[in-house]
C-alpha positions as CSV (number, residue, x, y, z in Angstrom):
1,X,76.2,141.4,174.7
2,X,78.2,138.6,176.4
3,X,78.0,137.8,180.0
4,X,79.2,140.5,182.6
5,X,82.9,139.8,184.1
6,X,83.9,141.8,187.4
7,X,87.3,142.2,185.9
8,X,88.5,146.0,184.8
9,X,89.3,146.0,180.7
10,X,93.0,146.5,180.3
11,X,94.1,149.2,177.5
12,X,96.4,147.1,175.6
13,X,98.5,147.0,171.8
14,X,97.3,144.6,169.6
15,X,100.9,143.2,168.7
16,X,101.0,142.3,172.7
17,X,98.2,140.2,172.6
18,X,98.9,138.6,168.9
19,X,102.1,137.5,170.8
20,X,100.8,136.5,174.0
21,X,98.8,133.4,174.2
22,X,95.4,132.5,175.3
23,X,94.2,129.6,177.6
24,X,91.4,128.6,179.9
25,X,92.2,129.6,183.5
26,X,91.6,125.9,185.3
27,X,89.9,123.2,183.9
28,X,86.5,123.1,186.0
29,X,83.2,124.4,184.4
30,X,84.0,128.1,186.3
31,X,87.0,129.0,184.4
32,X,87.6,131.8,182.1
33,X,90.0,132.7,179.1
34,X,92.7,134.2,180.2
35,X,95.5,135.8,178.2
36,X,98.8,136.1,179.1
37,X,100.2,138.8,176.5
38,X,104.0,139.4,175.5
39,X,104.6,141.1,178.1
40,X,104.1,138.5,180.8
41,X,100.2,140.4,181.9
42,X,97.2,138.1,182.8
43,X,94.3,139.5,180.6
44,X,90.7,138.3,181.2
45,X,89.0,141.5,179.5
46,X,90.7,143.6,176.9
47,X,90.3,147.5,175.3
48,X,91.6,148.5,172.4
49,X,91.6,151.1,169.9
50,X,92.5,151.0,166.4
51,X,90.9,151.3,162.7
52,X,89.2,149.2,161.1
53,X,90.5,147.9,158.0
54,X,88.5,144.9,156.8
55,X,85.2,143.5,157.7
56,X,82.8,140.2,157.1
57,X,79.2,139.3,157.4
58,X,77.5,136.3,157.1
59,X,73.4,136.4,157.0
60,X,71.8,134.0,159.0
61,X,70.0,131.0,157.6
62,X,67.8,127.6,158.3
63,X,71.1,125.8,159.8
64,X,73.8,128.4,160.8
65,X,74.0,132.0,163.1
66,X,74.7,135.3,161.9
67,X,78.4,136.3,162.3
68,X,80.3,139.0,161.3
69,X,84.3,139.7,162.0
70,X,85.7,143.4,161.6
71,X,89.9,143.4,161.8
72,X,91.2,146.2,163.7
73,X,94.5,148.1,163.1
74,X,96.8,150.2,165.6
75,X,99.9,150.8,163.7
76,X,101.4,147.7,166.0
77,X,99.5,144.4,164.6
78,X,95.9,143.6,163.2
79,X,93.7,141.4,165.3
80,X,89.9,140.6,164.6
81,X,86.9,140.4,166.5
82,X,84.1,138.1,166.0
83,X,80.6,138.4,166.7
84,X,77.2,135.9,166.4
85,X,73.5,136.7,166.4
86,X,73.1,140.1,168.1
87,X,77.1,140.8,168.2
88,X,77.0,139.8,164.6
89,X,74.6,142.8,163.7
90,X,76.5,145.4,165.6
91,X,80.0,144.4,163.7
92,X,78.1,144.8,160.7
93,X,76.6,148.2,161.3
94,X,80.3,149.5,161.3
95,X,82.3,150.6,158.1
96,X,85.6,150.1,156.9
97,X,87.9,152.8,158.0
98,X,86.3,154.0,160.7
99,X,88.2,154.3,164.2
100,X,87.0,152.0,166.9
101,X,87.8,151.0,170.8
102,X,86.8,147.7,171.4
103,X,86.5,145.9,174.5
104,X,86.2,142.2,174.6
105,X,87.5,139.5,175.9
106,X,90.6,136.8,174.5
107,X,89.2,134.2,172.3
108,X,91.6,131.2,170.1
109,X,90.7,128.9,167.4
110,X,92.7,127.3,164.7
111,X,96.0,129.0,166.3
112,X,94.3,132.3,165.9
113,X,94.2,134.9,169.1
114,X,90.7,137.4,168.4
115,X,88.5,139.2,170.2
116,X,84.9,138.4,171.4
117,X,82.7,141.8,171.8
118,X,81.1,143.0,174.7
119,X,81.0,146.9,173.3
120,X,81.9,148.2,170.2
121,X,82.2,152.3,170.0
122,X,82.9,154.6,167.0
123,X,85.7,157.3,168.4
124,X,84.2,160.5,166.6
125,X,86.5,162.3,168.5
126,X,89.8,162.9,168.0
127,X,90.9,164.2,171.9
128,X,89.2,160.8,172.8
129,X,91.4,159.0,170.6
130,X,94.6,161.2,171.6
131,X,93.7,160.9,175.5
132,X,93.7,157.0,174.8
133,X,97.0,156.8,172.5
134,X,98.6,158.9,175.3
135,X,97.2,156.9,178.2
136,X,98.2,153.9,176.2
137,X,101.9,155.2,176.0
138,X,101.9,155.9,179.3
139,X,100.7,152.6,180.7
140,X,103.6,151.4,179.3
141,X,106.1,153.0,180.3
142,X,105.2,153.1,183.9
143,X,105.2,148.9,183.8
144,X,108.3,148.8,181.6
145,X,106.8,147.0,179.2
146,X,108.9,146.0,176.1
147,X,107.4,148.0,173.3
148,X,107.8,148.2,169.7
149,X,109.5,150.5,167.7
150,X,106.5,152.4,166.8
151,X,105.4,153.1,169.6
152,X,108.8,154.2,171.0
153,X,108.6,156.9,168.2
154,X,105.7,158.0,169.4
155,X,106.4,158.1,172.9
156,X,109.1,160.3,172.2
157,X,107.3,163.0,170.2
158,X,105.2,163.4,172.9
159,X,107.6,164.0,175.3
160,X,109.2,166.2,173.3
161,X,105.8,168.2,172.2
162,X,105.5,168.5,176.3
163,X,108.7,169.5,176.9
164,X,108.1,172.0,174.4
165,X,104.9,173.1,175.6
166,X,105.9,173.0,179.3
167,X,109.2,175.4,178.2
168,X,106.2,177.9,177.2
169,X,104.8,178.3,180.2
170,X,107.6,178.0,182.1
171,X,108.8,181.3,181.2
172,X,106.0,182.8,181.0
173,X,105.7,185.2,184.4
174,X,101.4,185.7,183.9
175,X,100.8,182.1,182.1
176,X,99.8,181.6,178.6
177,X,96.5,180.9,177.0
178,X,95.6,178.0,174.7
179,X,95.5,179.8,172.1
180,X,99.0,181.6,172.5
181,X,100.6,177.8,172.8
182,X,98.7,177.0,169.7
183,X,100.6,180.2,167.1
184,X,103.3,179.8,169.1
185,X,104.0,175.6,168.7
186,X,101.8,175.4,165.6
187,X,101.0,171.9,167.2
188,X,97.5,170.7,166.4
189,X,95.0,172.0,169.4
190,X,94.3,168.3,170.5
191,X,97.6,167.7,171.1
192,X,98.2,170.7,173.1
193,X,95.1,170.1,175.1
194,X,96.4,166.2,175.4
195,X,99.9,167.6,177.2
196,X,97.9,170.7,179.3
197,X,95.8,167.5,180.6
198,X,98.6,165.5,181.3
199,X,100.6,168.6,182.8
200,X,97.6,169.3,185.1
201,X,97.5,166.1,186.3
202,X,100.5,166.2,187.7
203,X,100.6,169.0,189.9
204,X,102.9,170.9,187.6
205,X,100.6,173.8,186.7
206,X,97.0,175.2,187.2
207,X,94.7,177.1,185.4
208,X,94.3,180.4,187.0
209,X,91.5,181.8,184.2
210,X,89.5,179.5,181.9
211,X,92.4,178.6,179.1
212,X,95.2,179.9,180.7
213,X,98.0,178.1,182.3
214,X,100.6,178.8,184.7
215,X,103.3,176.9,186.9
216,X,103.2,175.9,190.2
């Protein structure tokens, strides 16, 4: 796809970077688009996730490229991302509805902040999609971003599914197995997995037998 850029993607919301604003880096033949989103963060390559709600093609012909646009959706904003030629076909293989994670980098024209590809994946997974929404939330937080209301909501279920989950084990003496949390929170088994992930991470517990967790 587009040119290689050493710069790390950075997991953003979409309503950040629909309120941030894009502009070239210096004015010499070496610099980049850069965005600077709402919450004050220099961008030059951007991931998202999202679903995709609408989508475009154009076929090529004797005086104009391919292109193709597909408009994402997290729950926060709706941005789109625009493709020519090769990118154009790969938009186009994609369906309406389908959940996405994008990375690409910040783009304007006519007022309007989108996304130029450089990959395009199908999240067929739903622990994928979890693990990213909870990485997400968590990115957040630990820059004390501003956020919107949304995702305040759901940053607070998932504390509260963890506390719940880490009270389990906490009083358990011989740990708990995954399926035990499961009948006993009646929380979906990605989201339980999401939390054990996130618990294990931290040093607060360890899995002494495969599927079973105890505290530290």
């Amino acid at each position: 796809m587009s040119q290689f850029v050493p710069t790390p993607p950075i997991l953003l919301y979409i309503v950040d970077i629909i309120n941030g604003r894009v502009a070239k880096d210096g004015e010499d033949k070496f610099s980049r688009w850069m965005l600077t989103t709402a919450n004050g963060e220099m961008v030059y390559k951007i991931r998202i996730t999202g679903t995709i709600v609408n989508k475009y093609f154009s076929p090529a012909s004797e005086d104009k490229k391919a292109f193709a646009s597909i408009s994402i959706d997290d729950g926060t904003e709706v941005i789109r991302v625009k493709g020519w030629e090769d990118d154009a076909m790969i938009l186009n293989a994609l369906e309406e509805s389908q959940d996405s994670e994008i990375i690409g980098k910040p783009r304007i024209s006519e007022e309007e902040i989108y996304l130029f590809p450089e990959s395009v994946q199908k999240i067929e997974d739903y622990n994928k999609e979890l693990y990213l929404r909870t990485k997400k939330i968590k990115r957040y937080a630990k820059k004390n971003f501003v956020i919107s209301s949304e995702q305040v909501i759901e940053a607070t279920e998932f504390q509260k599914e963890k506390e719940l989950i880490w009270g389990l084990i906490l009083n358990s003496e011989d740990g708990i197995d995954l399926e035990e949390l499961i009948d006993q929170t009646k929380l979906a088994k990605a989201t339980i997995v999401s939390v054990i992930h996130d618990l294990l991470n931290n040093g607060d517990i360890y899995e002494p037998s495969a599927l079973k967790y105890k505290k530290i």
